[in-house]
C-alpha positions as a printed Julia matrix, in Angstrom:
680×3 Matrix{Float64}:
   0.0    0.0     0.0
   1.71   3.52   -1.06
   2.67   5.66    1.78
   1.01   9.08    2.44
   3.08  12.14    2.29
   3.21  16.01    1.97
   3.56  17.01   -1.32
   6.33  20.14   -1.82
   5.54  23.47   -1.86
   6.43  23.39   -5.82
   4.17  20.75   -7.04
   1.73  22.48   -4.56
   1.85  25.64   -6.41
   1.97  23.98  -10.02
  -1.5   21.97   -8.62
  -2.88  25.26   -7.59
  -1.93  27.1   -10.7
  -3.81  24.68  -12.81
  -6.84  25.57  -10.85
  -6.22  29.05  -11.93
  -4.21  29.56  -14.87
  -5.71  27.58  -17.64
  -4.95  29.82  -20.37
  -3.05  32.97  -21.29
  -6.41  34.77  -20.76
  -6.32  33.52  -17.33
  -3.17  35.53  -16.42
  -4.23  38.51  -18.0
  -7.79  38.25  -16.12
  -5.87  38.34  -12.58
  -3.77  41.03  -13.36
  -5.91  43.13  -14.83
  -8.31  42.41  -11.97
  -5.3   43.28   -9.2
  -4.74  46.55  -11.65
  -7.99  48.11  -11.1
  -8.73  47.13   -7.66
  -5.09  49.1    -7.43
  -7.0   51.9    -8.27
  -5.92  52.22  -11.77
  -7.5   54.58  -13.88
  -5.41  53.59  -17.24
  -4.37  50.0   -18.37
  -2.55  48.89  -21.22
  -2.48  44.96  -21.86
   0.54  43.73  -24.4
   0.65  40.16  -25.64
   2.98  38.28  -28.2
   2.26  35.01  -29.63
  -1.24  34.81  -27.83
   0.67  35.68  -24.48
   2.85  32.39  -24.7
   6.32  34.46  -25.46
   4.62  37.53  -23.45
   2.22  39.01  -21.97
   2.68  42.83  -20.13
   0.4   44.71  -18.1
   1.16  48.27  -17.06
  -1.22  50.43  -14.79
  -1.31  53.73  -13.2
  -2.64  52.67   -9.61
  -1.21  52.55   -6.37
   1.89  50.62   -6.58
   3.6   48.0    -4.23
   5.41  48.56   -1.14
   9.25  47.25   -1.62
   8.84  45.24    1.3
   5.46  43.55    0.64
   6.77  42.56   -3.14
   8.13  39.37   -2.15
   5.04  38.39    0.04
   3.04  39.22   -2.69
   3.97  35.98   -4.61
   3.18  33.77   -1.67
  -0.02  31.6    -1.71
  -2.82  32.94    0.3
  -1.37  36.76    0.24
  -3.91  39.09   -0.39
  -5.0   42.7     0.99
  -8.17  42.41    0.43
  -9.49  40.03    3.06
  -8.67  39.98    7.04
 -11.2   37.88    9.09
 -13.54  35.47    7.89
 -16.67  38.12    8.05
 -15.0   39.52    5.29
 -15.66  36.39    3.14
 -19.55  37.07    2.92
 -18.98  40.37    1.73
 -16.36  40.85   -0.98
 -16.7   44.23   -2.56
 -13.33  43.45   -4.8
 -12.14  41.8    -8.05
  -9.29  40.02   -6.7
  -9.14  38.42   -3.03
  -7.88  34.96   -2.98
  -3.95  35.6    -3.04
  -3.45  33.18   -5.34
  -3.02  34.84   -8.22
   0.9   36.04   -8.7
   1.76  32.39   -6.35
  -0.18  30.35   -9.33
   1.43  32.51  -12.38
   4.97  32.73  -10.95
   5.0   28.86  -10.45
   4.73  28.5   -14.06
   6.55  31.11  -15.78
   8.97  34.07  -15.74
   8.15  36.86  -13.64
   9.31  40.18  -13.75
   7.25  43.22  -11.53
   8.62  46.96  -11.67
   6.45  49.11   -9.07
   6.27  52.47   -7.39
   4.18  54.25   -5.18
   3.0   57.68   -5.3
   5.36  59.87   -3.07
   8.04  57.28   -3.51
  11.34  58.33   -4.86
  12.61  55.35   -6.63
  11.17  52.24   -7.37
  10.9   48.76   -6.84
  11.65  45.26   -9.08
  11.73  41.66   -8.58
  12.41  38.76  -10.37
  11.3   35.08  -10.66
  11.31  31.65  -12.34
   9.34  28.73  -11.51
   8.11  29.95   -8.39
  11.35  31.0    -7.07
  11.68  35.01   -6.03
  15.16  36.84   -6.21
  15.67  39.11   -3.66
  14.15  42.6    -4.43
  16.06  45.3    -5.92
  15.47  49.87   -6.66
  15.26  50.87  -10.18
  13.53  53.86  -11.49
  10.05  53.25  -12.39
   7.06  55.5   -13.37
   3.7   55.54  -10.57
   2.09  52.54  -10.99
   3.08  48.6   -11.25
   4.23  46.62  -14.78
   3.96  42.89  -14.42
   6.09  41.19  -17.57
   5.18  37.31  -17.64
   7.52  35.62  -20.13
   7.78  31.9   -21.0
   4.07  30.75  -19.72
   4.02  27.17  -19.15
   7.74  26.59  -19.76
   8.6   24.21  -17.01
   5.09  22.35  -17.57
   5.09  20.42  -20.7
   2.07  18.61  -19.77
   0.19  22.07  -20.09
   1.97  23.12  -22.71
   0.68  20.38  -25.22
  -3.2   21.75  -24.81
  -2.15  24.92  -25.8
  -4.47  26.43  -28.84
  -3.06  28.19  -31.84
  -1.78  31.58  -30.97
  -4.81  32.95  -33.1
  -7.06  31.28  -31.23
  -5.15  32.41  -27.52
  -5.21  36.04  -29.08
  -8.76  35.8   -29.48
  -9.59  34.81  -26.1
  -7.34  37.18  -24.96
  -8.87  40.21  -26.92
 -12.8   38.52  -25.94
 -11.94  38.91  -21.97
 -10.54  42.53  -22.83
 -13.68  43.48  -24.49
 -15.51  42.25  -20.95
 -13.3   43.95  -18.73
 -13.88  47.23  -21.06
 -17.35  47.26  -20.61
 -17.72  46.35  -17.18
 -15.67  49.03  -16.22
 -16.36  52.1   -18.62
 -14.25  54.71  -15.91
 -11.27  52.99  -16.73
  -8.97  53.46  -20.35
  -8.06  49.91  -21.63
  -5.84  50.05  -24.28
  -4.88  46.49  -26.02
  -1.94  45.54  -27.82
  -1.39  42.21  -29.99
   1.96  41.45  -31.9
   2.78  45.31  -31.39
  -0.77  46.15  -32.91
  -3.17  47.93  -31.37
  -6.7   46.33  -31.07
  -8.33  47.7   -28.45
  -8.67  51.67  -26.81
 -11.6   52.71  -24.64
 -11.67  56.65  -23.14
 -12.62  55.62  -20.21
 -14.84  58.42  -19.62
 -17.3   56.61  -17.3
 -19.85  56.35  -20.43
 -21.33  52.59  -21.15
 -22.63  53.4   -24.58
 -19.0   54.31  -25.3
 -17.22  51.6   -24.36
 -19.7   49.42  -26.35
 -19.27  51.38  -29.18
 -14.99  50.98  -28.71
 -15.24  47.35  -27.32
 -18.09  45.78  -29.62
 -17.99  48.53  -32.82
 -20.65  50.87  -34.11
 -22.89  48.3   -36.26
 -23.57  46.54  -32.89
 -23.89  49.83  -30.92
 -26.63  50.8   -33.58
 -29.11  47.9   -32.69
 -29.0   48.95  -29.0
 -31.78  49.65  -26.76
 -31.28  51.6   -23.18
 -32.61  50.04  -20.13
 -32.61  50.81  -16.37
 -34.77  49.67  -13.7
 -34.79  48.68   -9.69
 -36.56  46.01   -8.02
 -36.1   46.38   -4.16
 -32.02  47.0    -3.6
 -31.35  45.38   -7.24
 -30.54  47.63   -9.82
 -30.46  46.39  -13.41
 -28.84  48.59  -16.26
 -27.37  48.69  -19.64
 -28.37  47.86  -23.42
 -30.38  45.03  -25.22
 -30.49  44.72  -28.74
 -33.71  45.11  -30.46
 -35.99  42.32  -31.27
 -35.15  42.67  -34.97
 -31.67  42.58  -34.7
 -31.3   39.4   -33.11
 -28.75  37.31  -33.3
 -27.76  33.63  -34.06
 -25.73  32.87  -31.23
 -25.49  34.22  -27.25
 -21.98  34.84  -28.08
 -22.96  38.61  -27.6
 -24.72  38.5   -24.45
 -22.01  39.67  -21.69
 -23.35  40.22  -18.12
 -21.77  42.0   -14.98
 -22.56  41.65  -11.24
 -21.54  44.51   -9.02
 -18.76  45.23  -12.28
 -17.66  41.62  -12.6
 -17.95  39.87  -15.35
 -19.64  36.2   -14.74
 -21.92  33.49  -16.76
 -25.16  32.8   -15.68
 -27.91  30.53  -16.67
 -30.08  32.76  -14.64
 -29.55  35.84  -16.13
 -29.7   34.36  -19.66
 -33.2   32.95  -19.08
 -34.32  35.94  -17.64
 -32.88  38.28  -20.62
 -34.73  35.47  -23.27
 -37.66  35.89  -21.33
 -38.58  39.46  -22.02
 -38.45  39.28  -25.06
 -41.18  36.08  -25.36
 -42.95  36.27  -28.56
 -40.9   39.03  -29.91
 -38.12  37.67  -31.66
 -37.53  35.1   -34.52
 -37.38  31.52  -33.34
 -33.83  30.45  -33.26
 -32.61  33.97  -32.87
 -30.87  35.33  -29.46
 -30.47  38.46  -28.31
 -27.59  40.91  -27.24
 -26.94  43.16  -24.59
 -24.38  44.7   -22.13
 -26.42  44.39  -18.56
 -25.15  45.3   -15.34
 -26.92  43.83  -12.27
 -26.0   46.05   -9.57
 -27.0   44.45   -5.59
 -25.94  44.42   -1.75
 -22.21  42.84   -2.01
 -24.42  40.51    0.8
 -26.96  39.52   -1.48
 -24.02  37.37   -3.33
 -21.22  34.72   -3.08
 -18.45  34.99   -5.64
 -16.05  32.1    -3.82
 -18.05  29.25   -5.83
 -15.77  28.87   -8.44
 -11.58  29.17   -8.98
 -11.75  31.56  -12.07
 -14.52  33.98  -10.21
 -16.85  33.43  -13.33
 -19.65  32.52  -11.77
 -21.39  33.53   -8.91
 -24.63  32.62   -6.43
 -27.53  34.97   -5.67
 -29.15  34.9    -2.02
 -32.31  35.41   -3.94
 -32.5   33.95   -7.26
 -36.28  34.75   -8.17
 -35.77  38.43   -7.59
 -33.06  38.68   -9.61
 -34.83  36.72  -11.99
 -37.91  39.14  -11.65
 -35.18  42.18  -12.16
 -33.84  41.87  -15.28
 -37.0   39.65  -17.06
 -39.31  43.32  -15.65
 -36.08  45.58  -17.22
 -35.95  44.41  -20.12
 -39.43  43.77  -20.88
 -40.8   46.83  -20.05
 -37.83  48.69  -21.92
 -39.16  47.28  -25.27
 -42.43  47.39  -24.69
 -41.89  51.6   -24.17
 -40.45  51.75  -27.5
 -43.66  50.52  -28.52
 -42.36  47.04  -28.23
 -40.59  45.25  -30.81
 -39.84  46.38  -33.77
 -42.03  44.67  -36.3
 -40.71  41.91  -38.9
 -40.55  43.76  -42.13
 -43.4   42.72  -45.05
 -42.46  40.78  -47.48
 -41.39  42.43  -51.04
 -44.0   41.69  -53.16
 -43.72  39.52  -55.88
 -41.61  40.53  -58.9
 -43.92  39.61  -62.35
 -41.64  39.35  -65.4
 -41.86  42.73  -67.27
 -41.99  41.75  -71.66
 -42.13  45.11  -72.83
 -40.95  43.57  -76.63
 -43.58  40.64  -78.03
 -41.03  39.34  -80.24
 -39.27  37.24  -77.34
 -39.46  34.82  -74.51
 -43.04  34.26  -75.8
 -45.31  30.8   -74.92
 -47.69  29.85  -76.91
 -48.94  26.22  -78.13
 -48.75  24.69  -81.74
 -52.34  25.76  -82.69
 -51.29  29.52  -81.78
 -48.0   29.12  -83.71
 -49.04  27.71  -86.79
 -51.9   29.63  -87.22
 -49.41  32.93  -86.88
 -47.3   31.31  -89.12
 -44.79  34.16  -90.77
 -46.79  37.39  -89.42
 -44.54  40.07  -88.52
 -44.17  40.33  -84.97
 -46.09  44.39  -84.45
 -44.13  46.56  -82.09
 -44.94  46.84  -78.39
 -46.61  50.45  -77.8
 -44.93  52.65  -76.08
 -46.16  52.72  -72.55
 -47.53  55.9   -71.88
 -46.59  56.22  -68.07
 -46.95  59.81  -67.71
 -50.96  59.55  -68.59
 -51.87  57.67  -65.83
 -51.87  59.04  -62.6
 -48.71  58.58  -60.22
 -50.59  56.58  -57.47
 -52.01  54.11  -60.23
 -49.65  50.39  -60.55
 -48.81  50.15  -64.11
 -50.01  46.46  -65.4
 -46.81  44.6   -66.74
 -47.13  42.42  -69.5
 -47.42  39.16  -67.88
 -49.15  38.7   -64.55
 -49.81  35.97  -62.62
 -53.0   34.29  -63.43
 -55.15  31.8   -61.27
 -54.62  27.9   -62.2
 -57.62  26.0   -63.4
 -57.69  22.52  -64.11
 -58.42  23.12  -67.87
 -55.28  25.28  -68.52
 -52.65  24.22  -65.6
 -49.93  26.56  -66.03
 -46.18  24.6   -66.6
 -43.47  24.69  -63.76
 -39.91  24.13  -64.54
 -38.01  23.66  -61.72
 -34.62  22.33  -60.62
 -34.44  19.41  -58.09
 -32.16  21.2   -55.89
 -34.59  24.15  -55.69
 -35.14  26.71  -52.92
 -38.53  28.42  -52.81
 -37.99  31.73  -51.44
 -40.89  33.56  -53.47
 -44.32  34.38  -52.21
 -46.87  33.38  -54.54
 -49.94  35.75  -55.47
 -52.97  35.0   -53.34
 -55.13  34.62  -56.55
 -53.09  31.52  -57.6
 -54.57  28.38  -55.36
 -52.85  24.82  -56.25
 -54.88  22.43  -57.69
 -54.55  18.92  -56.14
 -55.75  15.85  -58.13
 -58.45  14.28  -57.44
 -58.47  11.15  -55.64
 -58.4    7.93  -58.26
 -59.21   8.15  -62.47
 -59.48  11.7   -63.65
 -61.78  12.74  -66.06
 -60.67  13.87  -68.9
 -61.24  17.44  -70.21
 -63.32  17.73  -73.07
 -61.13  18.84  -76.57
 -63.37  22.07  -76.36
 -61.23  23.36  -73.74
 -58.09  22.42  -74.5
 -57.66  23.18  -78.41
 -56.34  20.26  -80.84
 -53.26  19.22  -81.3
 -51.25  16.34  -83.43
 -52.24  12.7   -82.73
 -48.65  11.98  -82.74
 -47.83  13.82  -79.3
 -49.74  13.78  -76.07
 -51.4   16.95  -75.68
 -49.29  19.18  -72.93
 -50.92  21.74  -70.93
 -51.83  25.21  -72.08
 -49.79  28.13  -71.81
 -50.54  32.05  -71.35
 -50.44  32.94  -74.66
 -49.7   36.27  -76.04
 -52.2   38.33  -78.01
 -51.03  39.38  -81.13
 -53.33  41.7   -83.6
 -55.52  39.86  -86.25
 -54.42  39.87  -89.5
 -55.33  37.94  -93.08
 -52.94  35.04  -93.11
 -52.91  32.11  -95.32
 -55.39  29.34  -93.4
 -53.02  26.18  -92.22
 -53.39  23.4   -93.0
 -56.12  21.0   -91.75
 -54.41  19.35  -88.17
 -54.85  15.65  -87.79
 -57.48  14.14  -85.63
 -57.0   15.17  -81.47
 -56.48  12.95  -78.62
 -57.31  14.08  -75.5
 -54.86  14.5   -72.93
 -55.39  13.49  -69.02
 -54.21  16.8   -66.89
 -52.35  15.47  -64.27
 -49.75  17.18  -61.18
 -47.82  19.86  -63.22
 -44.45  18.22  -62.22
 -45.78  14.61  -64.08
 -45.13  14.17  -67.7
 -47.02  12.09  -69.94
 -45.26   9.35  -72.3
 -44.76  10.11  -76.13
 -47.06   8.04  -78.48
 -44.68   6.28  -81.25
 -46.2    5.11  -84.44
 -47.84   1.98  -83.92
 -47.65   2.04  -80.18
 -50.54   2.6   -77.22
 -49.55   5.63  -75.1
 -48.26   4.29  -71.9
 -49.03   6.1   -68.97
 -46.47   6.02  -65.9
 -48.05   4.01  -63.01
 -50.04   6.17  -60.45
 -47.68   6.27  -56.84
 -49.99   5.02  -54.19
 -50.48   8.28  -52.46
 -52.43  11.44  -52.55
 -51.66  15.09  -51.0
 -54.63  16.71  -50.07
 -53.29  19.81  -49.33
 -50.95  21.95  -47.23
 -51.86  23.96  -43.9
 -50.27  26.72  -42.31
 -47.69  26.96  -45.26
 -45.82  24.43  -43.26
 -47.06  21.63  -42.94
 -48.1   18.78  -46.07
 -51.24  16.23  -45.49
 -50.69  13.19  -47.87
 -52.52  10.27  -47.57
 -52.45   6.35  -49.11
 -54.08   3.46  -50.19
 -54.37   2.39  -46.74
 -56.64   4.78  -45.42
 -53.85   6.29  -43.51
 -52.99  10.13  -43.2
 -49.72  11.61  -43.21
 -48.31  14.79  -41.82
 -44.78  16.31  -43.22
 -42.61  19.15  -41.99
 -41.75  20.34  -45.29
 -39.09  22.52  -43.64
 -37.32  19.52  -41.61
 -37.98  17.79  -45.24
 -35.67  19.31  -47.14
 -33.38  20.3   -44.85
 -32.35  16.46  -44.73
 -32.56  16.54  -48.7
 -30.12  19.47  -48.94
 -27.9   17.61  -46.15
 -27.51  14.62  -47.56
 -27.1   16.27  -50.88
 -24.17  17.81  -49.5
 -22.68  14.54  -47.31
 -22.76  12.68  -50.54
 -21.43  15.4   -52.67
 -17.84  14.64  -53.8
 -17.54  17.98  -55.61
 -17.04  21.83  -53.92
 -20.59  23.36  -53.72
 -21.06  25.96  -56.54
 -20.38  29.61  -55.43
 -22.12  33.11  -56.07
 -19.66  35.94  -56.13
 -21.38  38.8   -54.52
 -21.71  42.52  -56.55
 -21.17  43.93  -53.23
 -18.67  42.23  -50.4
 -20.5   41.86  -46.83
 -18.67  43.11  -44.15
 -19.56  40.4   -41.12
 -19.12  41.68  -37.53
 -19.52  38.77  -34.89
 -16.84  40.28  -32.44
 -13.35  39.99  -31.88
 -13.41  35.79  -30.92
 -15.69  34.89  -33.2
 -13.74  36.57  -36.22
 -10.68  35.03  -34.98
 -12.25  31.26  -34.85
 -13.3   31.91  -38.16
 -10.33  33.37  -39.8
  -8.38  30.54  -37.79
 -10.57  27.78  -39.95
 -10.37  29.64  -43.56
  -9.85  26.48  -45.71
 -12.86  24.67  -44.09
 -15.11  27.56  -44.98
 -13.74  28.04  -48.5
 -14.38  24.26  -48.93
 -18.18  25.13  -48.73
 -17.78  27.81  -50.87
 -17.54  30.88  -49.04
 -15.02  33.18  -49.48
 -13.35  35.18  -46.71
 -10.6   37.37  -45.96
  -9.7   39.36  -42.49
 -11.22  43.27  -42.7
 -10.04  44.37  -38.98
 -11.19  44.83  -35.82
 -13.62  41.92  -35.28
 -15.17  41.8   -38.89
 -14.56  39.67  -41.88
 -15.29  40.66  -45.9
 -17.31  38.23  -47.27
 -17.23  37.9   -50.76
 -18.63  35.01  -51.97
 -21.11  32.35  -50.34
 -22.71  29.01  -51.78
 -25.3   29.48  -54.1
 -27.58  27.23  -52.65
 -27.64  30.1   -49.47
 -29.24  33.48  -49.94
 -27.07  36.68  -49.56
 -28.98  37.9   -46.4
 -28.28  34.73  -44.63
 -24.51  35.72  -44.34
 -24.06  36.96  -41.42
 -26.19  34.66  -39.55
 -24.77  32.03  -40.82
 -20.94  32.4   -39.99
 -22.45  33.33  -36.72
 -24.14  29.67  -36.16
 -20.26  28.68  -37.79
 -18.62  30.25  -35.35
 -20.18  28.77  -32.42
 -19.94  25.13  -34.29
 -16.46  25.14  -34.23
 -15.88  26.48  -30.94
 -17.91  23.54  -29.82
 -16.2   20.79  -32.03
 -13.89  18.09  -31.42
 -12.68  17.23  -34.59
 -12.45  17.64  -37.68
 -15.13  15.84  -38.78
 -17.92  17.14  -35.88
 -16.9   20.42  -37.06
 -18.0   19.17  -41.42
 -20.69  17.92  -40.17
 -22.17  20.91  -38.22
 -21.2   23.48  -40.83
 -23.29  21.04  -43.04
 -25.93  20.93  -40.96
 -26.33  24.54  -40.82
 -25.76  25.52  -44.58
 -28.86  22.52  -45.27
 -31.06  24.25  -43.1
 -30.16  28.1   -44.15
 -30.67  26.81  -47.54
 -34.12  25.03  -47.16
 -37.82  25.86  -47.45
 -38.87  28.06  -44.31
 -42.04  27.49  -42.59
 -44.88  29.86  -44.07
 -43.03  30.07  -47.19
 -45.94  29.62  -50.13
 -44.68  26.25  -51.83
 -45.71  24.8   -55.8
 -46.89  21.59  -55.95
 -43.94  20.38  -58.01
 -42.21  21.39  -55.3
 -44.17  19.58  -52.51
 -45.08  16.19  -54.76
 -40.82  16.02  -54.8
 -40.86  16.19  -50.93
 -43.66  13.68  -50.33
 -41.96  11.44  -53.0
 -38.89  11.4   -50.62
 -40.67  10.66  -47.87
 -42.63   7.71  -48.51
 -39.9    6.37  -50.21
 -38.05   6.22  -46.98
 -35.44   7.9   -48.24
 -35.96  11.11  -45.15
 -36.98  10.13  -41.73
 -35.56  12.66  -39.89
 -34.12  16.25  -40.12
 -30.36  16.54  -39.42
 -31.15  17.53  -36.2
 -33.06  14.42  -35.1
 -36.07  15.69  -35.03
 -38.92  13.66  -37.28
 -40.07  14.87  -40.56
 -43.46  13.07  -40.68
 -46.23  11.79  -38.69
 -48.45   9.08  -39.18
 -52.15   9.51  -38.05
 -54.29   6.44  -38.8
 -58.16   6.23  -39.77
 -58.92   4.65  -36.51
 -56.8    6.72  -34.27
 -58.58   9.72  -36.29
 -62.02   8.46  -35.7
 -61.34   8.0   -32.11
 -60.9   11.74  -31.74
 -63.95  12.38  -32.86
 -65.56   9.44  -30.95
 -66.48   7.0   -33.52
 -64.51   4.26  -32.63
């Protein structure tokens, strides 16, 4: 049986400095945390290679005593705690001690301080935990910490080390954070010798958002204040219409620290119930502001999260705030209306015409007559010119034909006067030659066209056509076989299935042979389609280069991840490149994915791969999101071509469920249907 012993006081402090220094973002947290509660009113935060060859902070705040510099890097030195009261009421960033014990233990530590009044200053220097005796230099007011070499003497740690793009990025998303939750003070951030970051530090929220997050965010903002009892809730939300696709732009402060709370998320997503899109997620910059009693910040090593004494009045704070700020800007800002639909202008005749073979021959050679002018300025200005072509209602003597693509995306809204016409449930009658014209026994009779009017004029009379056969409408996506010479016309076998309609644009009712009724998501439908498509797909997805390049602004870590993980996106066709500051130029996206989809889309990106393991997870959940960007949207107005491909799929077997595990039909028997309404 191994004996027990005492572990040193090194592998002590390299245990304890895992607990707090995970990252370089860790060590910058504590020291810019020990900066301010120094009193600082200026910061300035340097970093080179993600703060693995350096990392620098330099404030203007009280300074060190010479003496108390070498205490400083014991464990459990702080001088912000003295009895155990003090515990229950921590008014203070930093208060632990461990902070400068845990980051000298695994680096190289240089400190230059001096107090104000103080002639000369103060330095020290350390390695691996181990302080040299302190020494005077000349120093300005104020303390420099220089960390060098992070993790040197660990190679353990070392190994789980992220690029130094993605360490700069985490680095430059907690500086944001500490920006904002404390607007009084100037942060000023510098990566590689670059500057990234500079706040005033004028005591202003709005303009450390606009420094920290940029002025496209800043624009969506919404004020709100309000008090519940002794809480105090303050800050910006976004507006309903400007929500996002992630939370990765939700930050929240307690008392001007910086934490993550389930609490205050559910709370913020709460006010704004039935006013934002589903799958959307709002922004804001909150500050919840309570008796230093009224909460416990020693729950967790890194101080990000915290417990409430009274969790439902918090709750009740912010979910109040921020409801009843939207609802005094006369609540949400609507969802804009549709654009109507565009008709095709024809303002020539002589082109892009349809017309059957009856029209055609009997027009035979005429000279196409020039379109007249049209005379705009008659008509008054409120009056809608007519175009040439407008959409027409669909009868089931003159179905109007559908080309369409199988990889389609319906994204137009179709006139209300146009109603689908389903077929009718076993033979169809067929529609008497009266209605339908004649055409040549040869060739099954299509369906009629709009046909152009063109004026009357004395032509030679064609010639007699040969005896009609009447044609058997059908679903405008099925074709009927060609009649050789000598042969029966062969009709293609009826599929044992019927849809009977759509309801609520969303979802399609089919039912078969068996008496049995079936319910498809037509959204969840071909989101599976256009995922598989994709999973199967050995070549690069076609791309649309866009007339004008979208500048994408999902903050400072999210640009980063995504600049860090270029080739995967150009692989599904988009094409990026770096434009500063927390945005990225997009200029072209996969055609299957419509232009205003962008930016919501690299958003949903950004938090796949922050979230994936591998290589593959992270494929797979850009797919995922690209099928369903690029699918039919609930409400959308769908053709029946388009829905009789989607119900094909279905019963085939071929899609089952949605990419996201949810199912894309249900199955609602005759009995289970007359139970409901109690005949069975």
């Amino acid at each position: 049986m191994p004996h027990i012993q005492q572990l040193s006081s090194h592998v002590a402090d390299l245990i304890a400095a895992g607990e707090v220094v995970e990252r370089p973002a860790s060590v910058v947290k504590e020291l810019v945390e020990n900066a301010i509660d120094a009193g600082a009113s200026a910061i300035v935060v340097e970093i080179q290679r993600g703060g693995m060859g350096l990392i620098r902070v330099t404030d203007n705040g009280c300074g060190i005593a010479p003496e108390e510099l070498p205490t400083a890097f014991l464990r459990h030195a702080t001088s912000k705690l003295r009895t155990a009261e003090d515990l229950a009421k921590i008014g203070t960033l930093g208060f632990r001690g461990e902070a400068l014990a845990a980051i000298s233990a695994v680096s190289r530590v240089d400190v230059l301080t001096r107090r104000p009044g103080d002639t000369t200053g103060s330095a020290i220097h350390g390695e691996g935990g181990h302080m040299e005796p302190v020494r005077e230099e000349g120093a300005p007011e104020g303390t420099t910490i220089r960390v060098a070499d992070l993790f040197y003497n660990t190679p353990a740690r070392l190994k789980f080390m992220k690029k130094d793009s993605a360490e700069t990025a985490a680095v430059a998303g907690l500086m944001q954070h500490l920006a904002l939750s404390h607007p009084d003070v100037s942060f000023k951030f510098i990566k590689d010798g670059q500057e990234s970051l500079h706040t005033p530090g004028d005591g202003k929220l709005e303009s450390a958002v606009y420094a920290a997050l940029g002025r496209e965010f800043a624009k969506t903002l919404v004020p709100v204040q309000g008090r519940g009892g002794d809480i105090e809730v303050r800050g910006f939300v976004t507006a309903p219409v400007n929500g996002r696709g992630s939370r990765s732009m939700q930050v929240f402060f307690v008392n001007g620290r910086f934490i993550k709370s389930q609490l205050l998320t559910a709370a913020l997503e709460e006010g704004y119930r039935n006013q934002l899109l589903k799958g959307r997620f709002p922004g804001c910059v909150l500050e919840v502001l309570l008796p230093v009693t009224a909460v416990d910040v020693n729950v967790h090593p890194a101080k990000t999260q915290v417990k409430f004494a009274k969790e439902h009045d918090v709750f009740d704070a912010v979910f109040h705030t921020v409801m009843d700020a939207l609802d005094a800007r006369g609540g949400a800002v609507t969802k804009p209306a549709p654009p109507p639909v565009r008709e095709t202008q024809n303002p020539r005749q002589d082109f892009f015409q349809s017309m059957d073979a009856k029209t055609y021959r009997e027009q035979g050679h005429k000279p196409i007559a020039p379109a007249p002018e049209p005379a705009v300025s008659s008509r008054p200005s409120g009056e809608k010119v007519r175009p040439a072509f407008s959409a027409q209602p669909v009868s089931p003597a003159a179905p109007v034909k559908l080309s369409w693509n199988t990889e389609w995306r319906s994204t137009a809204k179709v006139a209300d006067s146009v109603q689908p016409i389903w077929p009718p449930r076993g033979a169809v009658k067929a529609v008497p030659a009266s209605a339908l014209g004649k055409a040549p026994a040869s060739v099954t009779a299509k369906p009629a066209e709009p046909v152009v009017p063109v004026p009357e004029k004395t032509v030679k009379p064609a010639p007699a056509p040969k005896p009609f056969v009447p044609a058997i409408p059908a679903v405008p996506a099925q074709q009927t076989a060609m009649e050789l010479p000598g042969q029966e016309t062969v009709l293609p076998e009826a599929a044992p299935w019927r849809i009977a309609g759509e309801v609520l644009n969303t979802y399609i009712i089919c039912e078969d042979d068996a008496e049995t009724l079936w319910l498809i998501d037509k959204h969840a439908a071909h989101e599976r389609m256009n995922f598989d498509r994709l999973m199967t797909s050995k070549e690069p997805p076609m791309r649309q280069t866009l007339l004008q390049p979208i500048a994408v602004e999902s903050g400072k870590e999210d640009a980063a991840l995504l600049l860090d993980n270029l080739e995967l996106l150009e692989q599904f066709g988009f094409g990026c490149e770096d434009f500063g500051d927390g945005a990225i130029l997009v200029r072209e996206v996969p055609a299957d994915l419509d232009a205003a989809d962008t930016a919501a889309t690299l958003e949903e990106f950004a938090q796949n791969l922050r979230t994936g393991r591998n290589l593959d997870e992270k494929r797979e959940a850009l797919l995922h999101t690209m099928a369903c960007k690029a699918a039919i949207k609930g409400g959308w107005t769908s053709d029946p071509a388009e829905l009789k491909i989607l119900v094909e799929k279905v019963q085939s077997g071929e899609v089952r469920y949605c990419p996201h595990g949810r199912p894309v039909v249900v199955k609602v028997t005759k009995y289970e249907l007359e139970k409901l309404f109690k005949r069975a």
